[in-house]
N, C-alpha and C positions, 0 to 999 in steps of 0.2 A: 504494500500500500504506500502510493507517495503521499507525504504532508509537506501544508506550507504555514511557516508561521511567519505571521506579520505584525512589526513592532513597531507600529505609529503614532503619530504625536497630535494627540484630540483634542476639542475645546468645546469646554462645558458648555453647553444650552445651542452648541454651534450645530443644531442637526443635521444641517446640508452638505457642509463641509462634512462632520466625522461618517456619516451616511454613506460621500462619496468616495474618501479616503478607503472604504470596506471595497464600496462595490467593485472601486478599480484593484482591490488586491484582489477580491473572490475571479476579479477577470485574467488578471493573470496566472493564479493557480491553476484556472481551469484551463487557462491555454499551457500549463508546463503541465497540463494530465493528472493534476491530482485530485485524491479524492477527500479531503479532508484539508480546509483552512482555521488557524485559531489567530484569534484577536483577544485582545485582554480586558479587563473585567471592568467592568461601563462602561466600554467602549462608545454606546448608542449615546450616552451624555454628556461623556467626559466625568472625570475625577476630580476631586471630590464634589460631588454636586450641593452638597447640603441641603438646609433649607429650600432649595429650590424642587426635593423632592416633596413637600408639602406640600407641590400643588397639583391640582387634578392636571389642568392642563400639559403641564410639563411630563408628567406621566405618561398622556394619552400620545402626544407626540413620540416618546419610546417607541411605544409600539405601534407606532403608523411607520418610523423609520426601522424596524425589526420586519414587519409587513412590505415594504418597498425591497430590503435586503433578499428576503425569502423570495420575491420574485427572481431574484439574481441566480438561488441558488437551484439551480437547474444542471444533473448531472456533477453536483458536487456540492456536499456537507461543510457548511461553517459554525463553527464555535463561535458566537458573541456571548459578551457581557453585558447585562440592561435589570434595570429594577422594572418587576413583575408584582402586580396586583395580588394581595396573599388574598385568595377563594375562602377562608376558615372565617367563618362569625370573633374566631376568638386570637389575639395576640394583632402585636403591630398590621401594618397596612399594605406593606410592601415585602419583596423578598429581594437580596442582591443575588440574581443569577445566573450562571451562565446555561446558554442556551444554544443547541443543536438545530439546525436550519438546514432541512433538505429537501428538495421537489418543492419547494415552494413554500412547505409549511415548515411548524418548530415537529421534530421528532422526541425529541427529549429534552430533558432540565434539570440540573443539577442546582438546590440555592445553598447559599453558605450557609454555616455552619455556628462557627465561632466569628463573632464579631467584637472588635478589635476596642477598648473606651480607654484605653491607655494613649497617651505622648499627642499626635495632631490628631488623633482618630476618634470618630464619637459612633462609632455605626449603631448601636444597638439604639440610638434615636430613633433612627428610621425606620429599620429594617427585623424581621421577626427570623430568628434564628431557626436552621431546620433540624428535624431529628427525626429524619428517615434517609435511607442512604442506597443507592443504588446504581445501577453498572447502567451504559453503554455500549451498543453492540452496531458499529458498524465496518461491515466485510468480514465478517468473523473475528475483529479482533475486540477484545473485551474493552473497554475503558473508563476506569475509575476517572469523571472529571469534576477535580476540586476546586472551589475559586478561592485564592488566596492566602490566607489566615489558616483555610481549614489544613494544609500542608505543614504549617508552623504550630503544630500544637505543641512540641516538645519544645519548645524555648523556656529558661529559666522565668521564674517568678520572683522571689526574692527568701533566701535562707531564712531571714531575721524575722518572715513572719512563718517561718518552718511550713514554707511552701517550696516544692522542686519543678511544680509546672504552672503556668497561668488558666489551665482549662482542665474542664474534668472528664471529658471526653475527645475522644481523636477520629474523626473522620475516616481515616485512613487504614485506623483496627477495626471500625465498621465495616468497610471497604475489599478488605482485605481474601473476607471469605469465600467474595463473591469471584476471587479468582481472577483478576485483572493481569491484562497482556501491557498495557502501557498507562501508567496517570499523565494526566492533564492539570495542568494546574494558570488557571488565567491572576494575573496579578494587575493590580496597581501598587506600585511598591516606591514611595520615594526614597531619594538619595540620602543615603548619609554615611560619608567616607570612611566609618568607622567600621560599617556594618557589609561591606561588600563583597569579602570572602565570606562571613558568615552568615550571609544569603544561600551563598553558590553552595558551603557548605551543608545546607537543610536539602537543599535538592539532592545531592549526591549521596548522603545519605540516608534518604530515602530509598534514592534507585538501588540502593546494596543493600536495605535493611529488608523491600519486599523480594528484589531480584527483578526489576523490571524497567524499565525505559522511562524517565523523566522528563516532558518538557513541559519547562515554565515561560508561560508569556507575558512579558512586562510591557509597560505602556513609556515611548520618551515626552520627550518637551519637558514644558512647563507651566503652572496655572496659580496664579497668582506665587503665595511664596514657598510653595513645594515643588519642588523641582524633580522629575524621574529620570533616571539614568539609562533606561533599558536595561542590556546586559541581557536578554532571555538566551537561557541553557537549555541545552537538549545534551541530557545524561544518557549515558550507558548503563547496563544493570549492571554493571561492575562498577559503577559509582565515578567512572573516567567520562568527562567532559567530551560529547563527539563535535557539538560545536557552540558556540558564543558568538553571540550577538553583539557587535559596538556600545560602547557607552555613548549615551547622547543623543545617538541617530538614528535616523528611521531605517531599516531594512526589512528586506522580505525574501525569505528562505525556503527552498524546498528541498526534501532529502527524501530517501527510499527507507521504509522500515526496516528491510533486509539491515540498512547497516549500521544501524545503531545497536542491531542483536550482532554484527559480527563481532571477532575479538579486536580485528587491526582497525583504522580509521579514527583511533581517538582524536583531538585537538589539542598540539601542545601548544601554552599562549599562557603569558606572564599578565596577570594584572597591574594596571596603569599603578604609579605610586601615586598618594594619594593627594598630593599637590596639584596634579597634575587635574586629578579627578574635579578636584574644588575648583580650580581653575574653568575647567567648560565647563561645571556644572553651573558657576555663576554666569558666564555667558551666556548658555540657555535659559537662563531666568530672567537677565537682562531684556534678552532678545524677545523672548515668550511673552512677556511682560508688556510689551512696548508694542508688539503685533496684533497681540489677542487683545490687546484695549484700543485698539486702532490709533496707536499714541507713535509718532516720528520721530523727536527731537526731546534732547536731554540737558541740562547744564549743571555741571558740578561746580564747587567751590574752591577753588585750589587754591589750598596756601602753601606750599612748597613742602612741606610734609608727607610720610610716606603714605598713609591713607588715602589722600584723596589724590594724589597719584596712581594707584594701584584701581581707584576705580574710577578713571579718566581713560585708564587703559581698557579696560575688561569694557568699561562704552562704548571707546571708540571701536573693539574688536564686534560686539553684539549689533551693533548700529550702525557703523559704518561714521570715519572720522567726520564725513561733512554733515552728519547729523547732533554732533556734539560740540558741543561749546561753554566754556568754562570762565569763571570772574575771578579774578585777582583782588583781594580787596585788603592792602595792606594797613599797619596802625604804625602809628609811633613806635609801638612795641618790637614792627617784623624786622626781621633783620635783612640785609641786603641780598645775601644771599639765598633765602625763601622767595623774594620775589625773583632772583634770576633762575633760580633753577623751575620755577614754576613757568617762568616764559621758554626755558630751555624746555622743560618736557611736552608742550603743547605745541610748540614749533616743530618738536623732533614727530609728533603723530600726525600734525597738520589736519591740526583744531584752532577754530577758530577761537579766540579770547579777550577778554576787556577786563583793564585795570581801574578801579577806581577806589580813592584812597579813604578809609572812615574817617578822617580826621576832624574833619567839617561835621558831619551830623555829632560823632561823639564829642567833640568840644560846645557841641550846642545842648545836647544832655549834660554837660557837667554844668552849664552854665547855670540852666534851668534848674537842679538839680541843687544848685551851689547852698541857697539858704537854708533849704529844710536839709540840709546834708552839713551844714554847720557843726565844727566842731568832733566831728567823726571822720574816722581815717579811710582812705582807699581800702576796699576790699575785694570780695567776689562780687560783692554790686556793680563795679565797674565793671567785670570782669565780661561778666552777664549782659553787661550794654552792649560792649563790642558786640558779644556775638550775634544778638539778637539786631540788631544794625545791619549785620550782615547776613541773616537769615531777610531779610527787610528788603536789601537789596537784589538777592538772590532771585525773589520771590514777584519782584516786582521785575526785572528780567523775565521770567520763565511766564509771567503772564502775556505782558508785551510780546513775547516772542513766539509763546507757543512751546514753550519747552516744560519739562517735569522735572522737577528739581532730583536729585539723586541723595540720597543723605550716606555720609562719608564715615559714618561713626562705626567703630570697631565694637565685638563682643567684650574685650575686656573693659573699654570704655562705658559699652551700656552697662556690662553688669555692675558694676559699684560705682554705676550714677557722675564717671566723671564727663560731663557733657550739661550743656546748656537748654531745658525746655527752651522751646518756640525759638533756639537760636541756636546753633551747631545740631543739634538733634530732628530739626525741619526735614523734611524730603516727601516724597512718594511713596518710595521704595528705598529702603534700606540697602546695599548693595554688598558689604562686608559684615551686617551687624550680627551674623553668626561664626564670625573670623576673628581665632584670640590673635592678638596682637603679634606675639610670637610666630605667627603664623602670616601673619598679614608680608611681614619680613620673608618669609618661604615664595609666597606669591610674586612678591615681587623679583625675589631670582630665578621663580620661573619665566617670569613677563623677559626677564633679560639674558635668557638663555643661551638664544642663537646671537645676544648682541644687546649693547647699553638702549637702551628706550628709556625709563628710568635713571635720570643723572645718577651717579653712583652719589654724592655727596647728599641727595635727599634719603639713600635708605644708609647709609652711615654716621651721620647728625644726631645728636641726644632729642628722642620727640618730645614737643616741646607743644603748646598753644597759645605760645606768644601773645600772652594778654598782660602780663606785667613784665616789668624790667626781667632779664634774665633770669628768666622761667622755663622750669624742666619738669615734665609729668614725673619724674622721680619724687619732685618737692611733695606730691600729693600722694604719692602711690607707693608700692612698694616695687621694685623692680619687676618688670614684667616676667622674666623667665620665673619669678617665684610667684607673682601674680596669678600667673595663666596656669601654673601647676595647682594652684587653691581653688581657684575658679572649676576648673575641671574634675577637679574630685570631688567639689561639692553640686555643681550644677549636673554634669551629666553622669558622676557615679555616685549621686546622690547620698554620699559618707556624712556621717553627722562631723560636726568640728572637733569634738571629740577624737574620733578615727582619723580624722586628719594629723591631727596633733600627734595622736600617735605611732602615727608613719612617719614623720621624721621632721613638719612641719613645727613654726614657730608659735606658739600659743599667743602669745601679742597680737602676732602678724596674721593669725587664722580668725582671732575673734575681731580683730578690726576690719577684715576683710567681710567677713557676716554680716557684721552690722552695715557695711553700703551696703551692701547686695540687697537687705532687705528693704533699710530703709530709703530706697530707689525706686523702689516696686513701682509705684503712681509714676515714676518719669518714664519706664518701659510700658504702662500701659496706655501712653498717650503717642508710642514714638510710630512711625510707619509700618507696615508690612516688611518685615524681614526674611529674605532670601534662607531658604533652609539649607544646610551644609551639613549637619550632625544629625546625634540622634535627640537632639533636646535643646533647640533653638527655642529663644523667647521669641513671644505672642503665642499661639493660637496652643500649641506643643507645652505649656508652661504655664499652667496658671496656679496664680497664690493672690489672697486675699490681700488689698490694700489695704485696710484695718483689721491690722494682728499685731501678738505682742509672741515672737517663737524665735 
């Protein structure tokens, strides 16, 4: 039996587009002769639809674009993804499932199972979990097909609540009895750099634990701030990789069964390191971003520092240099060298830029400012002016012009709140704000790889935000390489500070580090949509009460 699997890149409520994206892969399968194409899981809506599946209408269009498809499928069987109307008087409204499409009509339905309310995931809102389980039969070959989650039930829970699995049932021991020749597994699976061998390795072992052919279809792009990688695998039952899918992009693959049960034909192929990964995966967010909101032009803020270089770059690469354009807005404060290296890195991408100096409006705020500010010393109040001055500015550009403001602030910046509401913290879209700083420095020597783009004197300079006399983010913070070690143990290996402490960290340096983090909360829930990289990005992936005391 030949199969084709096709890993494309949808857009939610976009029916016509993902509709057509289907029918033109179902056309090509069935011109390379096969009998069986898989798409990935909502495909028909796009991922994550949320709320939008609360409405009848949105529903009914599913299945008029599921209806249009099944015309296609004419001498050959496709696998989609699409929420289906649950028939039962009793439990949720909807099912997420994949769905069998051949002669026209749906032959079979598989819905999920385990549904996901942990990290950016809320499914079990919508959707009514199944608990019956049953095989696939097409050309004699058996086919367990699972959507998503329900493959992932063996992933850790968490010891400390003397739990070893997140779910109390597995799809797949269900599954099992019925004797299956190959599982299916349709996914939407975002990116997160940490997690991308141990993706690959759930499938693999799988394919050795039942003995049978694994392929998993993932969805690319990006939609709003979760971004999918692709990557779909097709295992051997020997748990060897016969082949992988690009990170990123869309392809469409057809192989013969014969040879994924032979023993020769595996795939050898090294995963991207993971710079590299963060690297396009921000592109494609960029880019996804900017297209699926029918939005063109962009303008960052560059003050010659490495952040908002690093996302001057990854713009101009997503959108194309003559759709980006950046303001220079220096103080008293900048030093000479911030404004040349910020002309030298804009000239060297060939973006357009405009300098205009705060000096004037900020001297008109102190002025203003002078009486009721009698007797009291310069402080973060100034500080705060600048920035927001030139969030002012920014903003008033990107209106005039037609541009989206990009906001340039790092993960370790937003986690302990060093950043300015309604000024440095401004933008659309966040474009680094799940990138520790430590890291933000990796990106930028990948940016310089094949050659300098990034003046070297902006990623070698003490980072600094030039709001007072010589000022260095050290004055505020603790060094980043210790910073971004605290941050990460507590944000996304969620250790109490305790445990931290007790790994080898500084007790000072771990409880003062807590205390931004927390009491920051309200400035991250006010900041932009931020671009996902990990597995525990703030906003949507991350939430904590603004009024706690923990």
């Amino acid at each position: 039996m030949k199969i084709t699997v096709a890993q494309l890149n949808y857009h939610i409520g976009n029916f016509d587009l993902n509709k057509n994206l289907i029918i033109n892969a179902v056309r090509r399968a069935r011109g390379e002769k096969s009998d069986l194409v898989i798409f990935s899981e909502l495909c028909i809506c796009g991922y994550p639809p949320l709320d939008l599946l609360d409405r009848y209408d949105f529903i009914e269009k599913c299945s008029q674009a599921v209806r249009e498809i099944a015309d296609e499928c004419i001498g050959i069987t496709a696998i989609v993804g699409a929420p289906v109307i649950n028939p039962n008087k009793e439990g949720k409204k909807l099912f997420n499932s994949a769905i069998a499409i051949s002669e026209g009509k749906i032959v079979f339905s598989a819905n999920k199972s385990l549904l996901p309310t942990y990290d950016i995931f809320d499914e079990y809102r919508y959707f009514e979990p199944e608990r019956k389980f049953g095989i696939f039969n097409l050309k004699g070959m058996r086919i367990a097909l699972t959507v998503c989650e329900d493959l992932w039930d063996e992933q850790p829970f968490d010891n400390k609540f003397e739990k070893s699995r997140l779910y109390t049932i597995s799809p797949m021991e269900e599954l099992k009895g019925q004797k299956p020749d190959l599982i299916v597994n349709i996914a939407a699976s975002p990116f997160s750099y940490t997690k991308t061998e141990t993706k690959e390795n759930i499938f693999r072992n799988k394919a050795l634990k039942y003995r049978v052919p694994v392929i998993s279809v993932n969805q690319t792009g990006a939609n709003t701030e979760l971004i999918f990688d692709g990557a779909s695998v097709i295992v051997k039952p020997d748990g060897e990789i016969f082949r992988k899918l690009p990170f990123f992009e869309e392809e469409i693959v057809t192989f013969d069964t014969n040879s994924i049960l032979s023993p020769a034909g595996s795939e050898k192929h090294v995963n991207p390191d993971p710079v590299s990964l963060i690297h396009k995966g921000l592109v494609t967010g960029i880019r996804d971003y900017f297209n699926k909101s029918g939005l063109r032009k962009a303008i960052v803020g560059l003050s010659g520092g490495i952040d908002s270089a690093v996302c001057l770059c990854l713009a101009a690469e997503a959108l194309g240099n003559e759709n980006v354009r950046s303001l220079l807005m220096p103080s008293r404060y900048s030093s000479e060298h911030s404004v040349k290296d910020a002309v030298d890195l804009a000239e060297r991408l060939k973006t357009e830029y405009d300098i205009i100096s705060i000096e004037k409006p900020f001297r008109a705020f102190e002025e203003d400012l002078a009486l009721l500010f009698t007797g009291r010393n310069p402080d973060v109040t100034e500080e705060n002016i600048q920035a927001r001055i030139r969030a002012t500015l920014l903003m008033a550009v990107s209106n005039k012009f037609g541009c989206i403001l990009l906001n340039t602030s790092n993960k370790s910046e937003a986690a302990v709140g060093y950043g300015t509401l309604y000024g440095d913290m401004a933008g659309g879209l966040s474009v680094i704000g799940d990138v520790y700083k430590t890291d933000v420095y990796k990106l930028a020597a990948h940016i310089n790889r094949s050659g300098e783009i990034i003046p070297e004197n902006i990623i070698t300079k003490q980072p600094s935000a030039e709001l007072r006399p010589d000022q260095l983010d050290s004055d505020s913070l603790p060094e980043y390489s210790i910073l971004d070690d605290i941050l990460y143990q507590y944000i996304e290996l969620q250790k109490p500070p305790a445990q931290i402490i007790e790994d080898g960290a500084d007790a000072s340096t771990v409880d003062r580090v807590i205390r931004m983090i927390n009491f920051n909360e309200y400035k991250r829930y006010q900041a932009p949509p931020v671009l996902r990289i990990s597995s525990k990005s703030f906003g949507a992936g991350r939430r904590m009460p603004l009024v706690a005391r923990y």
